[in-house]
C-alpha positions as CSV (number, residue, x, y, z in Angstrom):
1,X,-15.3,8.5,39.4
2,X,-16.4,6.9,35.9
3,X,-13.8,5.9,33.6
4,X,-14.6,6.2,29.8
5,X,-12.5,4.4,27.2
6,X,-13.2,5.4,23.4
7,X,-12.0,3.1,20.5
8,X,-12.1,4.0,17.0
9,X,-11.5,1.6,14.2
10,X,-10.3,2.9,11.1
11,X,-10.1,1.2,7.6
12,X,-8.4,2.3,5.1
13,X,-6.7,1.3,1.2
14,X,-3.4,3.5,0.5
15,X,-3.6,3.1,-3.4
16,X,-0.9,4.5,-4.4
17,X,1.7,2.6,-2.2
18,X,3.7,0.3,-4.3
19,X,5.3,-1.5,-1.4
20,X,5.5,-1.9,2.0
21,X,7.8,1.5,3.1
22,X,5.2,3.9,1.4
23,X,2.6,2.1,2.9
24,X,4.5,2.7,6.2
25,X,5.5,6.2,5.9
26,X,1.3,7.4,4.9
27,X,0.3,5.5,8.4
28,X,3.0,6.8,10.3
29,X,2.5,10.3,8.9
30,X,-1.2,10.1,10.2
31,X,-0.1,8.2,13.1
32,X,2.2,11.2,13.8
33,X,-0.1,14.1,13.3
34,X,-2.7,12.4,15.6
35,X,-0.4,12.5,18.1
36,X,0.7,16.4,17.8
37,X,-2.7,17.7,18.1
38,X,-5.1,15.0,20.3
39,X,-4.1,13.2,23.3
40,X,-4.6,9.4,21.6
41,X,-3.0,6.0,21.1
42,X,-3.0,5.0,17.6
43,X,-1.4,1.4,16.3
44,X,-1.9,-0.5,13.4
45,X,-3.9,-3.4,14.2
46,X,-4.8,-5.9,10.6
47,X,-3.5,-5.7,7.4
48,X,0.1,-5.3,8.3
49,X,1.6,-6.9,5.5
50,X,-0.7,-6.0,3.0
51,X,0.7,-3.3,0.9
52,X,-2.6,-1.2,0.3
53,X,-4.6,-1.6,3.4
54,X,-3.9,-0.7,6.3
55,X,-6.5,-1.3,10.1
56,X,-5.8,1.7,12.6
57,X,-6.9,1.3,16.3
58,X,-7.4,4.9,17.8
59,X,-7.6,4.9,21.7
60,X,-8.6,7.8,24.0
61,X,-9.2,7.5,27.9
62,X,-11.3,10.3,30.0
63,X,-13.9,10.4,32.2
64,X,-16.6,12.3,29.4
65,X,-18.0,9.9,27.0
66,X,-19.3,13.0,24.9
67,X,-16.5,14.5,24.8
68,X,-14.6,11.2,23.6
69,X,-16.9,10.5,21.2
70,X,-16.4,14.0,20.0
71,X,-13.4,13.8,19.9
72,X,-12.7,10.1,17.8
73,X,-15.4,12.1,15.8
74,X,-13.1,14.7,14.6
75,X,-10.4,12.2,14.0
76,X,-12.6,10.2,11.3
77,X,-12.8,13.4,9.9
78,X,-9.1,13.9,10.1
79,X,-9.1,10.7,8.4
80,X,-11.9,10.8,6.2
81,X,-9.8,14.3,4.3
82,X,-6.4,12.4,4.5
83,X,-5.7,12.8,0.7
84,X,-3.3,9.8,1.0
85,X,-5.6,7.0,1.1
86,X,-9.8,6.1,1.0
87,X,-11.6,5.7,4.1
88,X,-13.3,2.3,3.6
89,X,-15.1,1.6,7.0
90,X,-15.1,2.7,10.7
91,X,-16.3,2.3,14.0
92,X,-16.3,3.5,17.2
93,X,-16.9,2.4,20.4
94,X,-17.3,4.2,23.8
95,X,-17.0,1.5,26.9
């Protein structure tokens, strides 16, 4: 049995957070609603102290690496429409 591991990197400025708490509560708001509808692991990886970007790490494990990649897909789309920031850059990565 093959196990597939997708990682998505997202990047993203929050410009309207004027300190550190907003900056929090737009992540964890995203961070939340991944978790409600897709069966992922999502921390914030760089910029943690920086009060307008923000580096998101976006983990999903199954044995379909289409359907992964689907999948982390949909999320940069999640992402991409997330009125609360700009997506600047992203990757993804199916291992």
């Amino acid at each position: 049995m093959a196990t597939r591991v997708g990682l998505l990197h997202l990047e993203v400025r929050i410009a309207e957070a004027m300190n550190l708490k907003d900056k929090r509560r737009v992540v964890k708001s995203f961070k939340d609603r991944l978790s409600r509808h897709w069966n992922v692991s999502v921390a914030e990886v760089d910029h943690v102290d920086n009060i307008r970007q923000a580096v998101l790490a976006v983990a999903m494990v199954g044995s379909d690496g289409r359907y992964i990649k689907g999948a982390l897909d949909k999320v940069v789309d999640l992402a991409h429409a997330n009125r609360a920031w700009t997506l600047i850059d992203y990757s993804v990565e199916i291992i």
